[in-house]
N, C-alpha and C positions, 0 to 999 in steps of 0.2 A: 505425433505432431512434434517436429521440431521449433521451437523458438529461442530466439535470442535473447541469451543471458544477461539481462540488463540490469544495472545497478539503478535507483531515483534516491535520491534524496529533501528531501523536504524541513523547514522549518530547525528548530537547531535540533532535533532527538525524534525524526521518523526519519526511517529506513525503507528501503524495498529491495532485498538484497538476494541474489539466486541460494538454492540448495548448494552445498558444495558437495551431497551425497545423495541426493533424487534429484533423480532427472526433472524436468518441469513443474518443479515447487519452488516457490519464494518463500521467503522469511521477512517480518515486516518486524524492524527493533527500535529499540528507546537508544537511550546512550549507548548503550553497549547489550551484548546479548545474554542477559539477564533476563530482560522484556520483552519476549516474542510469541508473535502469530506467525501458522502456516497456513499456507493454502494454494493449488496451485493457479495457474493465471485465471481460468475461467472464475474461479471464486473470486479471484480479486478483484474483477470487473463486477462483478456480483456486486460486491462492499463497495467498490467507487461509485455504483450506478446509486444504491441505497442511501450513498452520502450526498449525493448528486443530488439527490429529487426530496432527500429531506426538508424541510420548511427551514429547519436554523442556516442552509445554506443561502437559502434567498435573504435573510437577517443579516447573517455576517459581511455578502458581499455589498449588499447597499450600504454599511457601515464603514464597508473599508474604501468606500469609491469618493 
């Protein structure tokens, strides 16, 4: 499967940044890459969906609306 190499950035110190040596793996970093998770995309959808349907997500966003 190919997909495209995409960079996300988020909030000031998360990252979603490509492997620059496997093929479709991301690295997810803090300020700099000292602090990191891999995994590759289907995992990460994994971890977003998980963060998604958490209960502190329904918290946070009625907080920030």
């Amino acid at each position: 499967m190919k997909l495209e190499n995409v960079e996300i950035n988020a909030a000031k110190r998360l990252n979603l940044i490509p492997s620059d040596w496997q093929e479709n793996v991301w690295l997810i970093t803090g300020k700099d890459e000292g602090c990191v998770a891999e995994g590759d995309w289907k995992e990460l959808v994994d971890l977003a969906e998980s963060i998604l349907d958490h209960p502190n997500t329904k918290i946070v966003k009625e907080e920030s609306e």
